[in-house]
PDB file with one MODEL, atoms N, CA, C and O in Angstrom:
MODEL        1
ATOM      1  N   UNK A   1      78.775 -67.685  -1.714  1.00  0.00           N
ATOM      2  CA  UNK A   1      77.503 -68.192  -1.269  1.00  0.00           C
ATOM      3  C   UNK A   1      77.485 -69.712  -1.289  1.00  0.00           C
ATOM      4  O   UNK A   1      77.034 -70.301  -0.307  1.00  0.00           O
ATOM      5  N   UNK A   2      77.914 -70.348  -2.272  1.00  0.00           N
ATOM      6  CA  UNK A   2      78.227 -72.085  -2.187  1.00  0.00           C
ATOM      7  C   UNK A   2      79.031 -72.601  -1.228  1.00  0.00           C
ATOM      8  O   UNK A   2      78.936 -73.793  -0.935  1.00  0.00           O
ATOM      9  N   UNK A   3      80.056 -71.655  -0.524  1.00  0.00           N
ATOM     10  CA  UNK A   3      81.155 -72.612   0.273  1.00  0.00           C
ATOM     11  C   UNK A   3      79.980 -72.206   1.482  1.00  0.00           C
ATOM     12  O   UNK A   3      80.063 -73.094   2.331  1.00  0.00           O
ATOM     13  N   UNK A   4      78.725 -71.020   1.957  1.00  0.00           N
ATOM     14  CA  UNK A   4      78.206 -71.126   3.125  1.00  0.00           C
ATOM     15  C   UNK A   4      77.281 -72.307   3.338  1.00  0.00           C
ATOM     16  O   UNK A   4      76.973 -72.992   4.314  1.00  0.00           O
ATOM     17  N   UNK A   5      76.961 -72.286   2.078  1.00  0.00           N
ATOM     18  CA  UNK A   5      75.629 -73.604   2.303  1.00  0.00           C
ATOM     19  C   UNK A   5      76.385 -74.974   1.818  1.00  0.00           C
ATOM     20  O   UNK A   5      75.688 -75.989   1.847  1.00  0.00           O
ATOM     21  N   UNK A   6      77.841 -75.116   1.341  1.00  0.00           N
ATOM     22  CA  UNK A   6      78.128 -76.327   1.796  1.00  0.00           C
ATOM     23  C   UNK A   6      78.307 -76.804   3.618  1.00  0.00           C
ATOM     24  O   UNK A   6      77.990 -77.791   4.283  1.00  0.00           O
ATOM     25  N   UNK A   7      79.063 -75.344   3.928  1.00  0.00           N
ATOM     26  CA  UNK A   7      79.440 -75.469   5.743  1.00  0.00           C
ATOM     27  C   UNK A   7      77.992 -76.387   6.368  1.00  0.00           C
ATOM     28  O   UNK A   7      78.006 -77.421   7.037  1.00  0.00           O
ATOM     29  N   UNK A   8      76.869 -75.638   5.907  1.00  0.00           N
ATOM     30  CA  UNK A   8      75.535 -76.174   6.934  1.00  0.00           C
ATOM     31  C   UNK A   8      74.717 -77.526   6.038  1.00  0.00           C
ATOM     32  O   UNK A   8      73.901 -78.185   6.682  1.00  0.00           O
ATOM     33  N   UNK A   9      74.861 -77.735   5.197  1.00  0.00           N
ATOM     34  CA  UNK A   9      74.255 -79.030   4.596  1.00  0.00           C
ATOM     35  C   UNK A   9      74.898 -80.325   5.403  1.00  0.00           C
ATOM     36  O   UNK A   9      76.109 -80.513   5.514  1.00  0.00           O
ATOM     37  N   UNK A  10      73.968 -81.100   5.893  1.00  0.00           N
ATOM     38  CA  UNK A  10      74.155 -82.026   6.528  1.00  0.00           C
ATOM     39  C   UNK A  10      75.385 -82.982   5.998  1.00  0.00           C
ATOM     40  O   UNK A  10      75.890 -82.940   4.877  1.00  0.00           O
ATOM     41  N   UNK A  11      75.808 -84.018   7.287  1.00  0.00           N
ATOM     42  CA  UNK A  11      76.892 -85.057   7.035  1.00  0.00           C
ATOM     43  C   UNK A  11      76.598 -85.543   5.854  1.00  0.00           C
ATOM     44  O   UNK A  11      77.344 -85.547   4.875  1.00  0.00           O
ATOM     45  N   UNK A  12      75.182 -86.085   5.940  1.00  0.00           N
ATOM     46  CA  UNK A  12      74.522 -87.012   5.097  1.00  0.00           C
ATOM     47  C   UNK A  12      74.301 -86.325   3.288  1.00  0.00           C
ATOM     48  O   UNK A  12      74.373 -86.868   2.186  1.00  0.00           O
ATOM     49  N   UNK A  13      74.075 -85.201   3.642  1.00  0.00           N
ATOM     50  CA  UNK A  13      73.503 -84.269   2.264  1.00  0.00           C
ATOM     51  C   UNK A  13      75.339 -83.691   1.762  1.00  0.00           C
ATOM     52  O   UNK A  13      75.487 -82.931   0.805  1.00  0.00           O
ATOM     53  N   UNK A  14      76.066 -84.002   2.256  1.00  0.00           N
ATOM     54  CA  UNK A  14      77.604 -83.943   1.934  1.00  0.00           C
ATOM     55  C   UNK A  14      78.307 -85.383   1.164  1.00  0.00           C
ATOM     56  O   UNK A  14      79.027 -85.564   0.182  1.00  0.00           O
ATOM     57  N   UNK A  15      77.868 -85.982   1.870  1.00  0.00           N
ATOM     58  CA  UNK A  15      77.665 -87.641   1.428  1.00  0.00           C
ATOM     59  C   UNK A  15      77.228 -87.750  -0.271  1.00  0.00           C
ATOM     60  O   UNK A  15      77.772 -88.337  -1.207  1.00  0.00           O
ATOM     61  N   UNK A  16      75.989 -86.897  -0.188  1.00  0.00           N
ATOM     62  CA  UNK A  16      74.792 -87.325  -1.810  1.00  0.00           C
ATOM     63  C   UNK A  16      75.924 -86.621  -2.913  1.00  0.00           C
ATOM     64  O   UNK A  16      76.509 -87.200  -3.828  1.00  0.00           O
ATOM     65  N   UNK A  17      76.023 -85.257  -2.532  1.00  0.00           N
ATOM     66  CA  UNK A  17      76.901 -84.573  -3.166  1.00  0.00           C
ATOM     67  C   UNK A  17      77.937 -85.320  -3.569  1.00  0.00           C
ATOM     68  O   UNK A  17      77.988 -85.686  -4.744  1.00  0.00           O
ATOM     69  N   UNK A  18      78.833 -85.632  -2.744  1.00  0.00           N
ATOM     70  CA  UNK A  18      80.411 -86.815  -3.037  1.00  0.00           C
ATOM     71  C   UNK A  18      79.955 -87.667  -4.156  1.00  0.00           C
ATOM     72  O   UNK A  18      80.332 -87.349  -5.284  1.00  0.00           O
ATOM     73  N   UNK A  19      79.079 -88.865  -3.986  1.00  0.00           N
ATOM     74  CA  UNK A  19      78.468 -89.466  -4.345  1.00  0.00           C
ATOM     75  C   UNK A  19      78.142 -88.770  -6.243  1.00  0.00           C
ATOM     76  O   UNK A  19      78.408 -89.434  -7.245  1.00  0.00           O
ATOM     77  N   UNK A  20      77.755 -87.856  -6.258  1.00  0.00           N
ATOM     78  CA  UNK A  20      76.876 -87.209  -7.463  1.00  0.00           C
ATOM     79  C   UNK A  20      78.326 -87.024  -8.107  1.00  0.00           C
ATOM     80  O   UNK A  20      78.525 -87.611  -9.171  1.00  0.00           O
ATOM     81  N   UNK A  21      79.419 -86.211  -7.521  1.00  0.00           N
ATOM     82  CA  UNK A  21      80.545 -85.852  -8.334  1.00  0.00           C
ATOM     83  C   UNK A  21      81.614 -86.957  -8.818  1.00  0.00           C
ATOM     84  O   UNK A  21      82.274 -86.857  -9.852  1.00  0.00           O
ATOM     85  N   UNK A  22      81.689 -88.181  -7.772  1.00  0.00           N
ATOM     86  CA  UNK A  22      82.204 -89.301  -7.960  1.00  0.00           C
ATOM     87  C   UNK A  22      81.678 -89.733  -9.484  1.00  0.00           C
ATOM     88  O   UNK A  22      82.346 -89.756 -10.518  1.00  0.00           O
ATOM     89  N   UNK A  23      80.421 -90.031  -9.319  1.00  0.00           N
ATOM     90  CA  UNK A  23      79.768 -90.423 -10.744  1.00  0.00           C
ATOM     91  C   UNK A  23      79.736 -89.324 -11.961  1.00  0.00           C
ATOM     92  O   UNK A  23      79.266 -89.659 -13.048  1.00  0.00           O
ATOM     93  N   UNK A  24      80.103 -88.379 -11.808  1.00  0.00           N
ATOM     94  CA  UNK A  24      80.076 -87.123 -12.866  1.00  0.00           C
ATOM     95  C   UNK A  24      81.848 -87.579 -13.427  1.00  0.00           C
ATOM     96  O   UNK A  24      82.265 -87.759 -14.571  1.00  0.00           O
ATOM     97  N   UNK A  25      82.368 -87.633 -12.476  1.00  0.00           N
ATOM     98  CA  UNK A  25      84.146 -87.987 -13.114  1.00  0.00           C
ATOM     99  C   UNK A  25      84.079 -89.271 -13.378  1.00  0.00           C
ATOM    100  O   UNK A  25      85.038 -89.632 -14.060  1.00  0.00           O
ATOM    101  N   UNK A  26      83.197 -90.268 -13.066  1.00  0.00           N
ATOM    102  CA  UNK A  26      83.457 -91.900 -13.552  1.00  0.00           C
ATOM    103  C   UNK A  26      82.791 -91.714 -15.219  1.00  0.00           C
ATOM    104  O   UNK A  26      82.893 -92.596 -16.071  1.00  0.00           O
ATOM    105  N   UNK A  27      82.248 -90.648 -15.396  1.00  0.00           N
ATOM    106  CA  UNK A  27      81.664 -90.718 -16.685  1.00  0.00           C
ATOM    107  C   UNK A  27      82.359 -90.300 -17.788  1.00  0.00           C
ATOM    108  O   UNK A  27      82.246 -90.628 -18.969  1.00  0.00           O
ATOM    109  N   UNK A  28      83.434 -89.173 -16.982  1.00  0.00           N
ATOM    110  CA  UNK A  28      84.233 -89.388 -18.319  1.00  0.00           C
ATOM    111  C   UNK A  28      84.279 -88.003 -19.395  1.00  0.00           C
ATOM    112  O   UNK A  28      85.195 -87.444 -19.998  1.00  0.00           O
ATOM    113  N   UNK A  29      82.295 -87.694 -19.258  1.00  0.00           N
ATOM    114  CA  UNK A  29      82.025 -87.116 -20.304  1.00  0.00           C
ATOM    115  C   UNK A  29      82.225 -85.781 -19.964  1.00  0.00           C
ATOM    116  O   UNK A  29      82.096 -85.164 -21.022  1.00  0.00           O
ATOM    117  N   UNK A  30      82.543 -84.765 -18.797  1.00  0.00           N
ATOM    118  CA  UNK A  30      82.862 -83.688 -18.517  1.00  0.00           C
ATOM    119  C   UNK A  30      84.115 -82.931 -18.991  1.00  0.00           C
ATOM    120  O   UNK A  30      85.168 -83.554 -19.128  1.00  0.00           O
ATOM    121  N   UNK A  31      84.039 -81.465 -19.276  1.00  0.00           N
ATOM    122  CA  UNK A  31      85.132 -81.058 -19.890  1.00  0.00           C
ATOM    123  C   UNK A  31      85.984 -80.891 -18.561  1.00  0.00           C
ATOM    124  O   UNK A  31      85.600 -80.855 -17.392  1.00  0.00           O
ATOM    125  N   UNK A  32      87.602 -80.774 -19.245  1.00  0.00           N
ATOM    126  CA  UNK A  32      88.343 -81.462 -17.891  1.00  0.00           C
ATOM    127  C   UNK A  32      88.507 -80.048 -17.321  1.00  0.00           C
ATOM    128  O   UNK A  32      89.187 -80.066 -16.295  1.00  0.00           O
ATOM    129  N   UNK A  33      88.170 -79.070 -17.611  1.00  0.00           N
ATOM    130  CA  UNK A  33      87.972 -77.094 -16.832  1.00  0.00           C
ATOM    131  C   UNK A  33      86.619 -78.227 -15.251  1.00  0.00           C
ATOM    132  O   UNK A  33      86.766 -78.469 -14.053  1.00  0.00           O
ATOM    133  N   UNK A  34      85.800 -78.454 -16.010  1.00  0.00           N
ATOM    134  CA  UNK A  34      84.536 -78.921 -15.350  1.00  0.00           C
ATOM    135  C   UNK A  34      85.209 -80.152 -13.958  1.00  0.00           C
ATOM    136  O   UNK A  34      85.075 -80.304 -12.744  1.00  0.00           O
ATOM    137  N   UNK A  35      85.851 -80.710 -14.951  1.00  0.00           N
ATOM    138  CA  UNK A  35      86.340 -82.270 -13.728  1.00  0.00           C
ATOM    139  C   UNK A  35      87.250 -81.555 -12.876  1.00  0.00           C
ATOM    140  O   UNK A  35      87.302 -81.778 -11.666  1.00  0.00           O
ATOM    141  N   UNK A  36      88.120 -80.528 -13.578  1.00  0.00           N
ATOM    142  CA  UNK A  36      89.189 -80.189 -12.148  1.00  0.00           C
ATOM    143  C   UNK A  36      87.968 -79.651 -10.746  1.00  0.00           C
ATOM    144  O   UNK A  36      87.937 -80.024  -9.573  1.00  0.00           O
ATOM    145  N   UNK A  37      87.223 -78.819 -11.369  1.00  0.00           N
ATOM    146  CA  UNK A  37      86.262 -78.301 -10.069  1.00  0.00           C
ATOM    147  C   UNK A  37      85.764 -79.126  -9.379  1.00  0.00           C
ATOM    148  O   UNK A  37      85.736 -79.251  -8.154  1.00  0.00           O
ATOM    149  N   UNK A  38      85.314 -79.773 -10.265  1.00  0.00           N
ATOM    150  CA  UNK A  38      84.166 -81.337  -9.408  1.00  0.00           C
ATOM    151  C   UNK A  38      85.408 -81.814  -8.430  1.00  0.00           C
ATOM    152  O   UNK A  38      85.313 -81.671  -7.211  1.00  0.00           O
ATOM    153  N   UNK A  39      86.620 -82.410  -9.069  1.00  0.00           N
ATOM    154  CA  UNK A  39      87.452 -83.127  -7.986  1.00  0.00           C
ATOM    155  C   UNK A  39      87.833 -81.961  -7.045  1.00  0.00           C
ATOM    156  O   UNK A  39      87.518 -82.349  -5.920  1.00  0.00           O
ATOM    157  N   UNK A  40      88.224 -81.038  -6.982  1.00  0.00           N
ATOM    158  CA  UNK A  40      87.994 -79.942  -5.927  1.00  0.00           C
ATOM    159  C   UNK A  40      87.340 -79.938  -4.831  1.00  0.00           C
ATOM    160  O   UNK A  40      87.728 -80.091  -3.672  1.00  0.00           O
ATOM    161  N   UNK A  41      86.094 -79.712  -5.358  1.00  0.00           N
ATOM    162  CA  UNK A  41      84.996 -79.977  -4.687  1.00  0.00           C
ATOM    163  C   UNK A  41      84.664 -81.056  -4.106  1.00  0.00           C
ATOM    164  O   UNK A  41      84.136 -80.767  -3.032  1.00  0.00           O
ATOM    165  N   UNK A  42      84.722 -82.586  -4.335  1.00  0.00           N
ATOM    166  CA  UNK A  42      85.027 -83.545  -4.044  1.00  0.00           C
ATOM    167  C   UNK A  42      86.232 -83.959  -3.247  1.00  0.00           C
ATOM    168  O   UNK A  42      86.128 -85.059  -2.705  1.00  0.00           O
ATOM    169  N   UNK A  43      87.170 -83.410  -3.095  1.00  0.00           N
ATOM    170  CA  UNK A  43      88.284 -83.773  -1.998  1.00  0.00           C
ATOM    171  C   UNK A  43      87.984 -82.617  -0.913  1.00  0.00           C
ATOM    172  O   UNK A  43      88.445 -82.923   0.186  1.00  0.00           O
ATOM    173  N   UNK A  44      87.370 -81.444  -0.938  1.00  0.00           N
ATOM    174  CA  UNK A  44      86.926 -80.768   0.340  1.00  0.00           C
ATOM    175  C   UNK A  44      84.984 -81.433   0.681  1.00  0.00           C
ATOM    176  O   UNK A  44      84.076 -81.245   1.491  1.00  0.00           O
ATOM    177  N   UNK A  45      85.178 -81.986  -0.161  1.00  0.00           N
ATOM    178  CA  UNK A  45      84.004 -82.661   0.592  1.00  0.00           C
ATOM    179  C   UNK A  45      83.891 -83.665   1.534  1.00  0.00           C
ATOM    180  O   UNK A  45      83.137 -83.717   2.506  1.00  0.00           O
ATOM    181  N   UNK A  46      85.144 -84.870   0.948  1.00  0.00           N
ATOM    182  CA  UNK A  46      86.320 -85.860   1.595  1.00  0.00           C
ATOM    183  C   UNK A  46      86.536 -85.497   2.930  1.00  0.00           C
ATOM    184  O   UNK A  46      86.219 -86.109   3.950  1.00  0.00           O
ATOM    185  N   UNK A  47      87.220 -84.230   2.778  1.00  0.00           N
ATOM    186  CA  UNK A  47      87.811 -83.594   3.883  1.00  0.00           C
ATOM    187  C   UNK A  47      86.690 -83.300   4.896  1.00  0.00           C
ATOM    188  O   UNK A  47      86.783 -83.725   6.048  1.00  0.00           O
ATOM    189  N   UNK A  48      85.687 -82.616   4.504  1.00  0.00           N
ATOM    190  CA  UNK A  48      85.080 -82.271   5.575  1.00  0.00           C
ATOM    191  C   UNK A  48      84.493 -83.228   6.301  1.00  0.00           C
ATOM    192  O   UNK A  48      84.256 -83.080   7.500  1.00  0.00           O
ATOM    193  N   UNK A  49      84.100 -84.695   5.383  1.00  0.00           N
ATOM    194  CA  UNK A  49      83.247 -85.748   5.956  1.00  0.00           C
ATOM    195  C   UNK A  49      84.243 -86.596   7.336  1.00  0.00           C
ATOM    196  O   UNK A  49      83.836 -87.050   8.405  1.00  0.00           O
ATOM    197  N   UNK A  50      85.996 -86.545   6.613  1.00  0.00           N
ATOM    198  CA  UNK A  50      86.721 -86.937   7.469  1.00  0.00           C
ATOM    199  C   UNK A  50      86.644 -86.672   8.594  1.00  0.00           C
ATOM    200  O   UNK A  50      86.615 -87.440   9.556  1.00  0.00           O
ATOM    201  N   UNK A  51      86.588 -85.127   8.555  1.00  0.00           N
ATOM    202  CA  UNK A  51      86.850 -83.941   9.916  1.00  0.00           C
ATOM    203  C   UNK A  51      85.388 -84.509  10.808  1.00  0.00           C
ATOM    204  O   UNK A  51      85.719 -84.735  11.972  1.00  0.00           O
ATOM    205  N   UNK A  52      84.118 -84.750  10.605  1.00  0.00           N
ATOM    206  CA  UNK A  52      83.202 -84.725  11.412  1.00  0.00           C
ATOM    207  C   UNK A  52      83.314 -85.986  11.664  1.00  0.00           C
ATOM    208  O   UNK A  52      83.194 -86.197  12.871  1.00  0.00           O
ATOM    209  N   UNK A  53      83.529 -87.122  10.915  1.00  0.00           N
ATOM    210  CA  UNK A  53      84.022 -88.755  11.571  1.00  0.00           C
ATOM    211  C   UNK A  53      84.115 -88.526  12.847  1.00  0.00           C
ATOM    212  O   UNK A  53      83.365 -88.545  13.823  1.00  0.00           O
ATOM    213  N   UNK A  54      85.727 -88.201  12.509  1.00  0.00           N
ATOM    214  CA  UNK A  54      86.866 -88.263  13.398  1.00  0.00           C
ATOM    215  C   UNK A  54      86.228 -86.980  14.790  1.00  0.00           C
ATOM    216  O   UNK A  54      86.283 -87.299  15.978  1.00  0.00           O
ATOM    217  N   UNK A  55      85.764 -85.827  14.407  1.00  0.00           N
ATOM    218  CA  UNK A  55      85.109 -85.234  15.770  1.00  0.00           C
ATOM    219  C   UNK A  55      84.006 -85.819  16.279  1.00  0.00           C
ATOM    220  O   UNK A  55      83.846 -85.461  17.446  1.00  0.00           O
ATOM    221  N   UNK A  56      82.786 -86.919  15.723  1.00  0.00           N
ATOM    222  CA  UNK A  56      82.208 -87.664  16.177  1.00  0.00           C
ATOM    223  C   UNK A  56      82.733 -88.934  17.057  1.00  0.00           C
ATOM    224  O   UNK A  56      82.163 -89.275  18.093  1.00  0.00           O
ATOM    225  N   UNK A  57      83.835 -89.570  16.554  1.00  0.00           N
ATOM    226  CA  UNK A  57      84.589 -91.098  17.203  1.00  0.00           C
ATOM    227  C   UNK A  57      84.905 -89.599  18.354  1.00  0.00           C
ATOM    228  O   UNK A  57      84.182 -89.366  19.323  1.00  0.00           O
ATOM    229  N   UNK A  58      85.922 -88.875  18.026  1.00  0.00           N
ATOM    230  CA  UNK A  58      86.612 -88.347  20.134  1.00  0.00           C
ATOM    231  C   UNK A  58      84.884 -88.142  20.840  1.00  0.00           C
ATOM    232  O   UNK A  58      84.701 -88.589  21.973  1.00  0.00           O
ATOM    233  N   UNK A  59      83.608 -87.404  20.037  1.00  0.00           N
ATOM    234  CA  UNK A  59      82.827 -87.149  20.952  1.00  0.00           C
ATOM    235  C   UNK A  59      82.529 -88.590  21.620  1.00  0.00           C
ATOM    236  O   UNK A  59      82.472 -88.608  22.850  1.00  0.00           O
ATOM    237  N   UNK A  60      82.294 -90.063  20.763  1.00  0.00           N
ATOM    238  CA  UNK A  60      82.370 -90.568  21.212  1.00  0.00           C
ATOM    239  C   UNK A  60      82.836 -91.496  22.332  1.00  0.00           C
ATOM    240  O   UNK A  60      82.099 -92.167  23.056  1.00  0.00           O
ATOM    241  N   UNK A  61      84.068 -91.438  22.365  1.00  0.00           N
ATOM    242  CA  UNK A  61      85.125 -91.957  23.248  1.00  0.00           C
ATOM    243  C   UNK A  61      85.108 -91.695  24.827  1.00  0.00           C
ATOM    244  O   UNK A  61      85.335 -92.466  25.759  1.00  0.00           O
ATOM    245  N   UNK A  62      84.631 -89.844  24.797  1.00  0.00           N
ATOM    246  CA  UNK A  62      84.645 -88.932  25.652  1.00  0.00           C
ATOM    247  C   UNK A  62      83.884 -89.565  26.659  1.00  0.00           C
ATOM    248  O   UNK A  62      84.163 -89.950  27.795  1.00  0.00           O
ATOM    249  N   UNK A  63      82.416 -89.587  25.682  1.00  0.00           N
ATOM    250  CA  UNK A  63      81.101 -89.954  26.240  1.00  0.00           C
ATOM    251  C   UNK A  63      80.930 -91.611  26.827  1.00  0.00           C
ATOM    252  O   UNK A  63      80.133 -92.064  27.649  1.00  0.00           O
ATOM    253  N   UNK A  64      81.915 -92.222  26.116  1.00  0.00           N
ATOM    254  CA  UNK A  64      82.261 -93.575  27.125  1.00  0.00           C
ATOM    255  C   UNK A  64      83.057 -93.754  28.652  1.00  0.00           C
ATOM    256  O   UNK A  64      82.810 -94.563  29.546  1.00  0.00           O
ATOM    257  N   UNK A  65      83.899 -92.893  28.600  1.00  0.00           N
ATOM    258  CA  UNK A  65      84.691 -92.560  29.526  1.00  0.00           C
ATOM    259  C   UNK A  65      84.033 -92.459  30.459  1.00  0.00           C
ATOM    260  O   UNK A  65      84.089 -93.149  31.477  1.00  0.00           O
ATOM    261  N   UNK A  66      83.000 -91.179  30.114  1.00  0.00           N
ATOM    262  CA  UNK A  66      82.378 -90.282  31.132  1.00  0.00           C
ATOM    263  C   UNK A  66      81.031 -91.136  31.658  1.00  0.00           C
ATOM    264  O   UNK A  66      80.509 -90.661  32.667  1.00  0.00           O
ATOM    265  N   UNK A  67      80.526 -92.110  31.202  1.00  0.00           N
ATOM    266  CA  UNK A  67      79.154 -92.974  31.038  1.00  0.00           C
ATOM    267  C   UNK A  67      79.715 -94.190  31.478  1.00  0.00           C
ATOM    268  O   UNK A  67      78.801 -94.739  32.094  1.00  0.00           O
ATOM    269  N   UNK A  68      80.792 -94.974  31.506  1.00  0.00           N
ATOM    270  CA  UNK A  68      80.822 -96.245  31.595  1.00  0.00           C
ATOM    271  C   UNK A  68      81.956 -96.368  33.123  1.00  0.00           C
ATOM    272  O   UNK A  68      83.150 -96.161  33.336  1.00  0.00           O
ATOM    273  N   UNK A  69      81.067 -96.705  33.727  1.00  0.00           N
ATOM    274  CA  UNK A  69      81.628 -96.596  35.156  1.00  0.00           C
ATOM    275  C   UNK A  69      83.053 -97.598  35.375  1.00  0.00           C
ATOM    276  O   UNK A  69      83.138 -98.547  34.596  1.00  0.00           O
ATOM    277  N   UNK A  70      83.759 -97.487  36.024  1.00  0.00           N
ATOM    278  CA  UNK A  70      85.266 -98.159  35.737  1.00  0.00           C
ATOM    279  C   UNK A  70      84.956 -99.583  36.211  1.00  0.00           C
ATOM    280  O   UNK A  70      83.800 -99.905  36.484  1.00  0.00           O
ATOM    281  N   UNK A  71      85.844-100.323  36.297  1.00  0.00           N
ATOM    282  CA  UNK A  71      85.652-101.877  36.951  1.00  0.00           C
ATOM    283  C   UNK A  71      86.731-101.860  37.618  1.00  0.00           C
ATOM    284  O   UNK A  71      87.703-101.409  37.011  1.00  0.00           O
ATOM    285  N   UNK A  72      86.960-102.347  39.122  1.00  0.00           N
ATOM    286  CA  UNK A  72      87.690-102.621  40.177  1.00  0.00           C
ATOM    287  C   UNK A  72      88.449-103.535  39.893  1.00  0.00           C
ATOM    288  O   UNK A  72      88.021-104.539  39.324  1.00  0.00           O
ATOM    289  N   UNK A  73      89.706-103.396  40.215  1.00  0.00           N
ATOM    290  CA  UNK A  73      90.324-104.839  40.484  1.00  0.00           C
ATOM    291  C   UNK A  73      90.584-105.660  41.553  1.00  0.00           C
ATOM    292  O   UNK A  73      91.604-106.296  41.818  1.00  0.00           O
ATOM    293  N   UNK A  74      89.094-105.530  42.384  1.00  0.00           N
ATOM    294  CA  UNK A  74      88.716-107.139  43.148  1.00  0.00           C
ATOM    295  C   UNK A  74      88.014-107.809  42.322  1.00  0.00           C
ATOM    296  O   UNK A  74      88.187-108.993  42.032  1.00  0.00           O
ATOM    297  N   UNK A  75      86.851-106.788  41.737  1.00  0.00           N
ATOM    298  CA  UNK A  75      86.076-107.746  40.923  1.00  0.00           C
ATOM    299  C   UNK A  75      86.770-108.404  39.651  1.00  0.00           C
ATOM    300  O   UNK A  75      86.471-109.580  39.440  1.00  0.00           O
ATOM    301  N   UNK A  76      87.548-107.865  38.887  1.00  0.00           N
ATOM    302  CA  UNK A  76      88.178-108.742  37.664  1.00  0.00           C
ATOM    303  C   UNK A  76      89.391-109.719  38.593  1.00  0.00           C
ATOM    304  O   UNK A  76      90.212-110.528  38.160  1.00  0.00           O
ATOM    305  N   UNK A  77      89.206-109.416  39.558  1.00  0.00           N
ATOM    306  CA  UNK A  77      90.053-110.666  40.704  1.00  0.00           C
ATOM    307  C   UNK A  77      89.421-112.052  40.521  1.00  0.00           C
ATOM    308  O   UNK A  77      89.723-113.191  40.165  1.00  0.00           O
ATOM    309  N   UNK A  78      88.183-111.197  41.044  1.00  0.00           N
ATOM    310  CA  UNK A  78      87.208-112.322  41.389  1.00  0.00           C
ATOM    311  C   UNK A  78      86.564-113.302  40.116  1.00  0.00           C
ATOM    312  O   UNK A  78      86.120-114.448  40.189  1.00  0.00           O
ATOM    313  N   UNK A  79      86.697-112.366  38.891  1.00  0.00           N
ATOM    314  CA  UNK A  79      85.859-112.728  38.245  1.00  0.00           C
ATOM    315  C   UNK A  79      86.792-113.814  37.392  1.00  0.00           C
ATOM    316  O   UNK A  79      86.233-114.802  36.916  1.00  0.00           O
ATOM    317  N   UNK A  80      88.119-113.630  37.221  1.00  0.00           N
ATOM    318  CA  UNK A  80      89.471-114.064  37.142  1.00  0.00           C
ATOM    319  C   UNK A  80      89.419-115.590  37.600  1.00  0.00           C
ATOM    320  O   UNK A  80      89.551-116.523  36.808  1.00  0.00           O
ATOM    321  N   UNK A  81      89.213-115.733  38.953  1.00  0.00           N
ATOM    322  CA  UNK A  81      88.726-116.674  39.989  1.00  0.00           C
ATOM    323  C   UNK A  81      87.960-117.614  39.611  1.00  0.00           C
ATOM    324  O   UNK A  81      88.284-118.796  39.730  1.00  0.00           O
ATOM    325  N   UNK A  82      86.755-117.193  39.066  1.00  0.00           N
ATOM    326  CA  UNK A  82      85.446-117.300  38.359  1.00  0.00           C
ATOM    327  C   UNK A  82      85.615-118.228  37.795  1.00  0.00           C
ATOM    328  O   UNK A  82      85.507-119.406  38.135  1.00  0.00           O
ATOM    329  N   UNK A  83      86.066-117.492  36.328  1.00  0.00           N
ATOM    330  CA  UNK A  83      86.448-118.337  35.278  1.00  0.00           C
ATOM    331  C   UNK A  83      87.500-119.530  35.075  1.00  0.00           C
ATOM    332  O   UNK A  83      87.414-120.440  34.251  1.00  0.00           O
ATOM    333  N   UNK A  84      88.586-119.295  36.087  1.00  0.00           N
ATOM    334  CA  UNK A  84      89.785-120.390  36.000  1.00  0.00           C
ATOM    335  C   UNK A  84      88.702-122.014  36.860  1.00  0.00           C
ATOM    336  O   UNK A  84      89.071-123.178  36.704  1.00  0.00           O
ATOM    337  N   UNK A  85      87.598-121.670  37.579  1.00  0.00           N
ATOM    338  CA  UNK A  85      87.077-122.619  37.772  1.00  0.00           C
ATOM    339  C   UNK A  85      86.301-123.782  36.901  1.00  0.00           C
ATOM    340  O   UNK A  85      86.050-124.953  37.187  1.00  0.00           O
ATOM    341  N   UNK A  86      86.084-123.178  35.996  1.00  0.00           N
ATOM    342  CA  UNK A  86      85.175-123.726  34.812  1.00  0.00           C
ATOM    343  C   UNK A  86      86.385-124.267  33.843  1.00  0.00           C
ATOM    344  O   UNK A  86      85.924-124.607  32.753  1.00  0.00           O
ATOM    345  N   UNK A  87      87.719-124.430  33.933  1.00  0.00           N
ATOM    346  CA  UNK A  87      88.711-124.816  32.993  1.00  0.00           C
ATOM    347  C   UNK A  87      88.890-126.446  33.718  1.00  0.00           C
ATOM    348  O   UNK A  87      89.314-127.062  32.741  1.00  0.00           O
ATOM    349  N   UNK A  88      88.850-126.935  34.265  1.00  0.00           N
ATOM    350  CA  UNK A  88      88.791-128.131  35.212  1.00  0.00           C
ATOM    351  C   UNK A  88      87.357-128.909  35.213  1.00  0.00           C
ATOM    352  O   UNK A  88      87.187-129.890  35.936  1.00  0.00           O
TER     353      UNK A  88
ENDMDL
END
């Protein structure tokens, strides 16, 4: 039941979690049965935050591709042109 409602808890609410266990092992005071789980839990938390990054940057990329209309090369000719005028 914990690994389903980690799957759907937000990027962000994956984040608080990391965050909470980071500071539970900086303390020190946990028995180390307790810290192996936490870091467990904490490197598939790692993991998962990685995994949605990295599938957010390609959605991103995609969506530039597909949105950002190309540029010609008369105009970076021209614009080429342009600029070598203003060096003089």
């Amino acid at each position: 039941m914990a690994k389903a409602q980690k799957n759907k808890a937000t990027f962000e609410d994956q984040l608080i979690r990391l965050e909470s266990v980071i500071e539970l092992l900086d303390r020190g005071e946990t028995p180390i049965d307790e810290m192996m789980k936490l870091y467990e839990e904490g490197m598939q938390l790692l993991q998962s935050a990685r995994s949605y990054l990295q599938a957010t940057e390609q959605k991103i990329t995609v969506l530039q591709s597909t949105y950002t209309p190309p540029v010609s090369s008369q105009k970076e000719g021209n614009a080429a042109k342009e600029d070598d005028q203003f060096l003089f």
